[in-house]
C-alpha positions as CSV (number, residue, x, y, z in Angstrom):
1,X,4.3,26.0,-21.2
2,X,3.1,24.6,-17.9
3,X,0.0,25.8,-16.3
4,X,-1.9,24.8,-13.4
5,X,-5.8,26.0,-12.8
6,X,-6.0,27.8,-10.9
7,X,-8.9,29.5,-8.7
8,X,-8.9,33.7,-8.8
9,X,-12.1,34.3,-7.6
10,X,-11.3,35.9,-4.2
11,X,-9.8,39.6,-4.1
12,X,-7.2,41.7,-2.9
13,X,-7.7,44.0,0.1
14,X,-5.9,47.7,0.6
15,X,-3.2,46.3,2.9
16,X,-2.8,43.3,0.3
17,X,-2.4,45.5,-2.6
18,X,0.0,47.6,-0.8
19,X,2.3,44.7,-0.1
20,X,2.4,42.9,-3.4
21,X,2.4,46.5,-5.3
22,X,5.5,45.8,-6.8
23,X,4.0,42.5,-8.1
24,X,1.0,43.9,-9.2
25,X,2.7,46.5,-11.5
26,X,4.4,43.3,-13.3
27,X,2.8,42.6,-16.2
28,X,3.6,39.2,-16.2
29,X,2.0,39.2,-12.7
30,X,-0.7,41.9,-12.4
31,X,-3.8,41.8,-9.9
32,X,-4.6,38.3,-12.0
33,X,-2.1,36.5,-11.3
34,X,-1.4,38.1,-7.5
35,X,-4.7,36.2,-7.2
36,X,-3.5,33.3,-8.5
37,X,-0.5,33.1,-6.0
38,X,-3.5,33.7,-3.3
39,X,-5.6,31.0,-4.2
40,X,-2.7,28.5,-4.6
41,X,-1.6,25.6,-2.4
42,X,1.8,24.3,-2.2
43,X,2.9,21.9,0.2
44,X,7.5,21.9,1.5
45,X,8.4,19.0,2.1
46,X,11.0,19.5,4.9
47,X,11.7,23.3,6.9
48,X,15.6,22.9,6.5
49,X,18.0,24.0,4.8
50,X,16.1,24.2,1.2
51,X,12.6,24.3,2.9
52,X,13.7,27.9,4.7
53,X,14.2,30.0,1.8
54,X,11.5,28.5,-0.1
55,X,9.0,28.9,2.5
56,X,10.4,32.4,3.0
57,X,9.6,33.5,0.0
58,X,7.2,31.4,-1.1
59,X,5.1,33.4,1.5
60,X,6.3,36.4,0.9
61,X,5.4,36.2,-2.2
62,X,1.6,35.5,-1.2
63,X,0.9,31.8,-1.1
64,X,-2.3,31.5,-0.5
65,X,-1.9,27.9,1.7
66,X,1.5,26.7,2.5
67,X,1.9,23.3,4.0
68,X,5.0,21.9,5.6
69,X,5.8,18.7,6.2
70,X,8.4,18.2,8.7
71,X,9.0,16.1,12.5
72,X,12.5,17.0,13.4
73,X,13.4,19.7,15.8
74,X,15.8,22.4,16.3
75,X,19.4,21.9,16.4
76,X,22.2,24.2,16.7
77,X,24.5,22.9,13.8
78,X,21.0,23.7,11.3
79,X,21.6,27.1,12.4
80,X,24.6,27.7,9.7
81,X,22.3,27.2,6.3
82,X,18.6,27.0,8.2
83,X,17.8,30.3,7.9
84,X,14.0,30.0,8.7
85,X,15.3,29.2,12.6
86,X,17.1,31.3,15.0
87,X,18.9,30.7,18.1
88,X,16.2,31.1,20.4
89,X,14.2,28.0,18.6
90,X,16.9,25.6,19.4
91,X,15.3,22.5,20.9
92,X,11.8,23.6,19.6
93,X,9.7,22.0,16.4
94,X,10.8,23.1,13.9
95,X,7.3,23.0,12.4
96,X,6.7,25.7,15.4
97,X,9.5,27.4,14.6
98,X,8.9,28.0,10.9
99,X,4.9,28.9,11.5
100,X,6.1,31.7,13.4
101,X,8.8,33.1,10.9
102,X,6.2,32.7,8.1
103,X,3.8,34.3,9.9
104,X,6.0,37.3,10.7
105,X,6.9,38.0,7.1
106,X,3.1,37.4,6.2
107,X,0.3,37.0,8.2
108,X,-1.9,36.4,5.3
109,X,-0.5,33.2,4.8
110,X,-2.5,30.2,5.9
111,X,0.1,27.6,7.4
112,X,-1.1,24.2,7.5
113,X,1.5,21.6,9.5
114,X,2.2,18.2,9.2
115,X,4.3,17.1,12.1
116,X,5.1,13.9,11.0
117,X,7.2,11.2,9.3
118,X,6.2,11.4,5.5
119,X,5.4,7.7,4.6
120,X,3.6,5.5,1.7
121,X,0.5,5.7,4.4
122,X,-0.1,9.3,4.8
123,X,2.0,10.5,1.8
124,X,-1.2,10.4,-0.9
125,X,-4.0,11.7,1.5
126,X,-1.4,14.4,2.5
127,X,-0.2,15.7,-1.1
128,X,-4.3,15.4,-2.7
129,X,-4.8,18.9,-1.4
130,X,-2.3,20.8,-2.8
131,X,-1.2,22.4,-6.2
132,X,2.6,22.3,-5.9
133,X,4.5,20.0,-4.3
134,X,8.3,21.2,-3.2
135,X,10.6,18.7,-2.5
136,X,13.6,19.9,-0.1
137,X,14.1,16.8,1.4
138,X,18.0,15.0,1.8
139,X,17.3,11.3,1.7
140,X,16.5,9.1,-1.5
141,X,14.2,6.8,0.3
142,X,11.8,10.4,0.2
143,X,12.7,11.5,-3.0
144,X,11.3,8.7,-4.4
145,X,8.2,8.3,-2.4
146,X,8.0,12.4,-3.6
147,X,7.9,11.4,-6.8
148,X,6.0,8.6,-7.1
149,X,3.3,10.1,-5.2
150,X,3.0,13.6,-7.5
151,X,3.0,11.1,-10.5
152,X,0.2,9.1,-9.4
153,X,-1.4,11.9,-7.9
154,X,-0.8,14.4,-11.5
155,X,0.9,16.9,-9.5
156,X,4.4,18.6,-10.4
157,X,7.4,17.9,-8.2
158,X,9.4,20.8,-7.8
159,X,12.9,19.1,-6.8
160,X,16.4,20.6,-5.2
161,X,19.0,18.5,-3.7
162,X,22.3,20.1,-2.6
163,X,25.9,18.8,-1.4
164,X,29.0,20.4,-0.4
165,X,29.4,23.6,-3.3
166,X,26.9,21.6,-5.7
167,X,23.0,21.9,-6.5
168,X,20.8,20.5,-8.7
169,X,17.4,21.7,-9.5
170,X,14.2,20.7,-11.2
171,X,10.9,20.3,-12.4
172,X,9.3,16.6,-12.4
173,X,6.2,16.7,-13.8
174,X,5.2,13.4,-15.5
175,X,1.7,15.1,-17.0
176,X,4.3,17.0,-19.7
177,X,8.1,15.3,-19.0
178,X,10.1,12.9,-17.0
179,X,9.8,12.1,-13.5
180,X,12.8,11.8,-10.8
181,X,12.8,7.8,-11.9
182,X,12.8,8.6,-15.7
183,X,16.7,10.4,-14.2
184,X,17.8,8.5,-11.8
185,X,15.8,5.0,-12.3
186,X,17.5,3.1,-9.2
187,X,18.9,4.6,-5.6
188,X,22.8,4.6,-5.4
189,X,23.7,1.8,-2.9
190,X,23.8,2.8,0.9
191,X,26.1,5.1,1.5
192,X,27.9,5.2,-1.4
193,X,26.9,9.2,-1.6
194,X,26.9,10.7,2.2
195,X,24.4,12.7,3.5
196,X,25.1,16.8,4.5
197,X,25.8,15.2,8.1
198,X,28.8,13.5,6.5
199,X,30.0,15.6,4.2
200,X,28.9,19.1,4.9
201,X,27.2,21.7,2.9
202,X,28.2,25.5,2.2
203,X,25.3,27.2,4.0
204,X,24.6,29.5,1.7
205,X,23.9,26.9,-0.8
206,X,20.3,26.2,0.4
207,X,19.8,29.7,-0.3
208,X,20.3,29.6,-3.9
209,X,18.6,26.3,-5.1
210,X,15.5,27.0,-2.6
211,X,14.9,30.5,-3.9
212,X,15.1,28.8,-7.7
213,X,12.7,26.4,-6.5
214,X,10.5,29.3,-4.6
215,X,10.9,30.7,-8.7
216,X,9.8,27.4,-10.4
217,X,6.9,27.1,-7.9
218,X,5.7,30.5,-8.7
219,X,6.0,30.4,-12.5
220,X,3.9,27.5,-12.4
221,X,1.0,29.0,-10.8
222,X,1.4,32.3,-12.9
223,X,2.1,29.6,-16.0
224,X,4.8,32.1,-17.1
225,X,8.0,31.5,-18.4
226,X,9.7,28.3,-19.0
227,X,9.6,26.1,-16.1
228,X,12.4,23.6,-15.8
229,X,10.4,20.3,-17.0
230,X,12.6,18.3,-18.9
231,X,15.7,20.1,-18.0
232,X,18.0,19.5,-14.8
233,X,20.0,22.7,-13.7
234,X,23.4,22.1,-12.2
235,X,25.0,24.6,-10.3
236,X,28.9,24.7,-9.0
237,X,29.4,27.4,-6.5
238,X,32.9,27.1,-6.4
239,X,33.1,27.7,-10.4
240,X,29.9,30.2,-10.0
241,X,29.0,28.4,-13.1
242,X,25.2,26.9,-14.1
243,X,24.8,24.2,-16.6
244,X,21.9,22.4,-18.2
245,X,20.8,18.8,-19.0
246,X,18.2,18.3,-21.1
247,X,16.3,15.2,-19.4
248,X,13.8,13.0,-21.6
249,X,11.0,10.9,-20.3
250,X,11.5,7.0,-20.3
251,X,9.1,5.0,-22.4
252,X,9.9,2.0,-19.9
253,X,9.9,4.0,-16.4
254,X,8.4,1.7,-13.7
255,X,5.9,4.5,-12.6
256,X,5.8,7.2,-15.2
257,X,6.0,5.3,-18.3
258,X,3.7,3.8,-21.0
259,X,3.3,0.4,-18.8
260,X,3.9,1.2,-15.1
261,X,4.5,-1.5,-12.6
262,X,4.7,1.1,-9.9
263,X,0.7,1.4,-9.7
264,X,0.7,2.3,-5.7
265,X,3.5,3.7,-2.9
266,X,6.2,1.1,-1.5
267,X,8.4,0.1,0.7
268,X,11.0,3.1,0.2
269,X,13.4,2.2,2.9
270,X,13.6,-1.3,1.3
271,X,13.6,-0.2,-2.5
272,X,16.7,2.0,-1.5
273,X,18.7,-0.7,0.6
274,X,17.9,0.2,3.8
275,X,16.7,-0.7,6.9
276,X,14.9,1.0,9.2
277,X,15.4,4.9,9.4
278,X,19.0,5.2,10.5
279,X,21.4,3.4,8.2
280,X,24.3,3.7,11.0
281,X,23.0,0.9,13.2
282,X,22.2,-1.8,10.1
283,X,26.3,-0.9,9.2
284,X,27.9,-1.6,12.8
285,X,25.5,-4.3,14.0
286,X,27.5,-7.8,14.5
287,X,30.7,-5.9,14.7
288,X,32.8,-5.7,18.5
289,X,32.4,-2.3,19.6
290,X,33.4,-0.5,23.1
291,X,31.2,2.3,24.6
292,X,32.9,5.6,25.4
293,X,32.7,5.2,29.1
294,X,34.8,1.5,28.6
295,X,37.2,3.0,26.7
296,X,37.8,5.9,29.0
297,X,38.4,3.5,32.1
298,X,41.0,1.6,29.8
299,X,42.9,4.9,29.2
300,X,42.3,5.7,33.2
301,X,43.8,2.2,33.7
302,X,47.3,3.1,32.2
303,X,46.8,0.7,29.8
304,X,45.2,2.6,26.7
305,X,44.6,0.9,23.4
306,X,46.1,1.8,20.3
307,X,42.8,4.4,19.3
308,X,42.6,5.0,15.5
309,X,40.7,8.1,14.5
310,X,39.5,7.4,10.5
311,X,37.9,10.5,10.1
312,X,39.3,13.3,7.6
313,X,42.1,15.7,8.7
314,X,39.4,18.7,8.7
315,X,37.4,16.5,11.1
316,X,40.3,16.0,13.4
317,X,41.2,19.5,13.7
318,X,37.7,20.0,15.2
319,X,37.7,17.7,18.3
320,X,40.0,14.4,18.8
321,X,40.3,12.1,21.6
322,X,42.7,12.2,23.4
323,X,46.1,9.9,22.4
324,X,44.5,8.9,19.2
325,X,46.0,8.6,15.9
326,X,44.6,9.8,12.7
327,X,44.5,7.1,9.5
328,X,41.9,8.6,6.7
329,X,39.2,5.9,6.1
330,X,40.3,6.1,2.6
331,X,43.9,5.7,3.8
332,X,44.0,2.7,5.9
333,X,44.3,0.0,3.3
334,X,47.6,1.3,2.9
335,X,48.8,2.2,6.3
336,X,47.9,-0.9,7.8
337,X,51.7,-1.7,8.3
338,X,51.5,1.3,11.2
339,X,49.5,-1.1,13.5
340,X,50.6,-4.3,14.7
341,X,48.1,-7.3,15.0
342,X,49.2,-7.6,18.4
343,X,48.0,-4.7,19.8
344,X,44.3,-4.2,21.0
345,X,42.6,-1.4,18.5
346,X,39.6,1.0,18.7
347,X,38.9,2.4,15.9
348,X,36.3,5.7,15.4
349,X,35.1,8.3,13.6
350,X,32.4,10.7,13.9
351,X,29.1,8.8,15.3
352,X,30.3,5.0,14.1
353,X,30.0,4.3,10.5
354,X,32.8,5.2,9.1
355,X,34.7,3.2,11.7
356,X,33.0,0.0,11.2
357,X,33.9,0.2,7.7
358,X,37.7,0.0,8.7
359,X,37.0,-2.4,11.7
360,X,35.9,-4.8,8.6
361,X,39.0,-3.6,6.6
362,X,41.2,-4.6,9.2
363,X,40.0,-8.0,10.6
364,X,40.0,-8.9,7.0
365,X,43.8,-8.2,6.9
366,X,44.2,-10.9,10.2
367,X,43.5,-8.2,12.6
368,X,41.7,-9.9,15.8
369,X,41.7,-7.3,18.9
370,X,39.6,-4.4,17.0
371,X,36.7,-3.1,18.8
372,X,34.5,0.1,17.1
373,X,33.8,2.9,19.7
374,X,29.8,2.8,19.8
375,X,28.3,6.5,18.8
376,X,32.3,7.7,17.2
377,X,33.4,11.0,18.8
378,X,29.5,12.3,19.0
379,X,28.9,9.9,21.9
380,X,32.6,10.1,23.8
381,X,31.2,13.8,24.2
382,X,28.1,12.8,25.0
383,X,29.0,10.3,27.9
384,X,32.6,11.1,28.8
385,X,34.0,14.5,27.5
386,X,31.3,17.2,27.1
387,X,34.3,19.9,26.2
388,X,34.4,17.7,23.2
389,X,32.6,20.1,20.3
390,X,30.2,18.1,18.5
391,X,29.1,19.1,14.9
């Protein structure tokens, strides 16, 4: 069984004991380990969609010191899964944001912030002064840097990751089992798996793979129970099933295992194939592309292109510009015989990736007047159409 030291020295007062009382009648808690959850430390990384209900609770539950590491702000499509934020906090920090909601569930909680860009230069002196580290991040470039830095460091990685209906959760703690790299020992290439931006997320999802992470943190500073080190949980929301893979550590891991070659933090951003921190742009550079405001004046001008819309039909029955025709990204290989080389082509999707990835479909099938619309559907509402819902 997992267990962290943990310092108990400081007490409970009368309004503390009244709020955890129905902790403190818990055997398995108690007034000892209540002062455990006091004196413990436990740094989120990220106040999104996982970071909200494990902040939450992690602080209703009497964290002691919660850190969050976050730089993003406010947006109005978080709203459906971020449950930490409200509609007033839209445009705000969402560091702000989620002080304030902690703080309102329990003022005894000490937040600490980090508003910043987690990196290999700050990572390390960031995560030495903390028990728990919770990962609720949704990029592999920080999931690795996560890891590596709780294995050099000795601390335990509490991980969730979420897409669509599915969840995983875990425990990576290298001091007793495998690490993330022991599971998944090299990044999938660049987006071959897309982000929640791309491919949505059932916003109650969050909810249930944060609160079991809020659950793994806290047996692990109560070192109760069987925490989930060595063992991946997979859950199916659609199925409402839960299933179980028993992980083992690798003898030959480059950062956990018996003779590392990962000694210090790396170039994450290179290690996972990409470049800079926006994959979109390093996908559509060198391609012909059309701003939104361009292709407007050509559809002014009577003489429109032939506009291709490669985004999925649930996509299209959002927002569309006007005149276009839809053709599936996954569909245009085999519908190519609906165009005609002669014709000039825009093709677009959502903010531009997607589209260049047919642009370079098509001009590989002898197609030569293809331009991609720069920033998909996002920017035509953005610089031409603001009636256009974005999402």
């Amino acid at each position: 069984m997992t267990t962290l030291t943990m310092n108990s020295k400081a007490g409970l007062d009368k309004d503390e004991v009244l709020r955890y009382s129905r902790h403190l009648i818990m055997p398995e808690v108690g007034m000892e380990g209540q002062l455990k959850l006091k004196q413990a430390r436990v740094l989120c990384i990220g106040a999104g969609g996982l970071g909200s209900p494990l902040a939450l609770y992690l602080a209703a539950a009497g964290i002691g010191k919660l850190g969050l590491v976050d730089f993003d702000v406010v947006d109005f499509t978080n709203l459906q899964r971020q449950i930490i934020h409200g509609t007033d906090d839209v445009g705000r920090s969402k560091l702000e944001s989620a002080q304030d909601a902690i703080l309102d569930i329990n003022p005894n909680v000490e937040v600490v912030p980090f508003e910043t860009h987690l990196s290999s230069e700050n990572a390390l002196k960031i995560f030495k002064d903390f028990d728990v580290v919770a990962d609720g991040t949704d990029n592999f470039p920080t999931r690795y840097l996560v890891n590596d830095a709780c294995v050099l460091l000795g601390k335990p990685n509490v991980y969730g990751s979420i897409f669509r209906f599915e969840g995983q959760a875990s425990v990576f703690y290298a001091v007793e089992g495998p690490c993330y790299r022991c599971l998944y020992p090299e990044p999938p290439p660049p987006g071959l798996v897309p982000s929640c931006a791309e491919g949505g997320v059932l916003g109650v999802l969050p909810g249930i793979i944060g609160c079991i992470q809020a659950i793994e943190t806290i047996k692990l500073i109560l070192g109760k129970g069987q925490p989930l080190v060595g063992r991946l949980l997979l859950f199916d929301a659609l199925g409402m099933k839960f299933r179980e893979l028993k992980l083992r550590k690798n003898p030959e891991c480059p950062v956990c295992g018996e003779h590392p070659t990962v000694t210090r933090l790396i170039d994450y951003e290179q290690f996972c194939g990409i470049r800079g921190e926006e994959p979109a742009p390093a996908e559509t550079s060198g391609i012909p592309e059309i701003t939104p405001p361009e292709l407007k004046r050509l559809i002014d001008s009577g003489k429109p292109p032939v506009i291709i819309d490669v985004r999925e039909p649930h996509e299209f029955q959002i927002c569309r510009i006007p005149g276009s025709k839809l053709i599936p990204l996954g569909e245009v290989p085999g519908r190519m015989n609906e165009l005609s080389t002669a014709d000039e082509i825009v093709v677009h999707c959502r903010s531009g990736a997607r589209s260049a990835q047919a642009l370079n479909l098509l001009t590989k099938s002898g197609f030569r007047k293809v331009r991609n619309l720069k920033g998909g559907i996002l920017a035509w509402s953005d610089q031409v159409d603001p009636s256009v819902p974005k999402y």
